[in-house]
C-alpha positions in Angstrom: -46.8 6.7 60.4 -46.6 3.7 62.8 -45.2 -0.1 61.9 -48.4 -1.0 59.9 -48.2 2.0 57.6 -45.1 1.8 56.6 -45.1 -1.9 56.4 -48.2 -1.6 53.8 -46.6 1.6 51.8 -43.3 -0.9 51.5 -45.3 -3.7 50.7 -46.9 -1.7 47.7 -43.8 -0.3 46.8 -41.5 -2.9 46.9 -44.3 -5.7 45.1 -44.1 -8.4 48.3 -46.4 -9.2 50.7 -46.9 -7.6 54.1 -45.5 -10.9 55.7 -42.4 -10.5 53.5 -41.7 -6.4 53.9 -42.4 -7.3 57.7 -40.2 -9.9 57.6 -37.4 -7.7 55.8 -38.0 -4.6 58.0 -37.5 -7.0 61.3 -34.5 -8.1 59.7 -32.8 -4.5 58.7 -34.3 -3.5 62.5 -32.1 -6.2 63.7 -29.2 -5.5 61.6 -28.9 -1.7 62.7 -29.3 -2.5 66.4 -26.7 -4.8 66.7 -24.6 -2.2 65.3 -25.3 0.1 67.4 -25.1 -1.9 70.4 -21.4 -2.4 69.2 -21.0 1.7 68.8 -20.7 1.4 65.5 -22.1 4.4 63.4 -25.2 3.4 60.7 -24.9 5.9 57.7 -27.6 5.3 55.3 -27.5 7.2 51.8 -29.9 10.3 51.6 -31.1 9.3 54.6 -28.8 10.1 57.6 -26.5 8.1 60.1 -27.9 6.6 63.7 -24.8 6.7 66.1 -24.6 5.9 70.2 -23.5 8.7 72.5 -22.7 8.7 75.9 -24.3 11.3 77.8 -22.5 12.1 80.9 -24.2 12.7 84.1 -25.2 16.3 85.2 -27.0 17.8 87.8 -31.2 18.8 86.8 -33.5 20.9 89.0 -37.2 20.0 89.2 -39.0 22.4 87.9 -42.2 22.4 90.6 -40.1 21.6 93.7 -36.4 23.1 93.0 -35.0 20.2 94.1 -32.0 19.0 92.4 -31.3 15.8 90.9 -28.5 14.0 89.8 -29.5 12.6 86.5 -26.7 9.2 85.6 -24.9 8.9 82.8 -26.7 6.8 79.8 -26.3 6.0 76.0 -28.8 7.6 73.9 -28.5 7.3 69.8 -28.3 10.5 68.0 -29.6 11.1 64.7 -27.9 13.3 62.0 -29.5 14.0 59.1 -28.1 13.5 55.8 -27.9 17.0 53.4 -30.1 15.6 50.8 -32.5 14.7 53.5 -32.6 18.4 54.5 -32.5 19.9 51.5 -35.5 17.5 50.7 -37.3 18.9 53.7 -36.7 22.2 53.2 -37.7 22.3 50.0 -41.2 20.8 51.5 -41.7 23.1 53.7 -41.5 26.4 51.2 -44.3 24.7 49.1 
């Protein structure tokens, strides 16, 4: 599902227009980045929580050449899944 889908199946859902759910999913975008940027964790109910890690550097071999390569240090945002969520999923995937 890419922006447009899910904008439509919101649109539908939630009774607004496409400019409106666009408009509120740019909004709620917005919201959980700047969160993020301050480290803060986003927990959404039955859902799951978005958090920023730092990963620390390490040392990666190419896999053609051998060579190795330091890789830097970054933040990345991990993604934990809520136990409704999973349960949810499972329960999809033993249909």
């Amino acid at each position: 599902m890419n922006s447009s889908e899910l904008i439509t199946a919101l649109s539908q859902r939630l009774k607004l227009s496409k400019q409106e759910t666009a408009a509120r999913l740019d909004d709620t975008v917005a919201v959980i980045t700047a969160e993020l940027i301050k480290e803060n964790v986003v927990s959404i109910t039955n859902f799951g929580s978005l958090e920023v890690k730092k990963r620390n550097e390490r040392i990666n071999v190419h896999p053609e050449t051998g060579k190795k390569m330091l890789i830097p240090p970054k933040l990345i945002v991990k993604f934990k899944a809520a136990p409704s969520f999973n349960k949810k999923i499972k329960e999809l995937s033993h249909e």
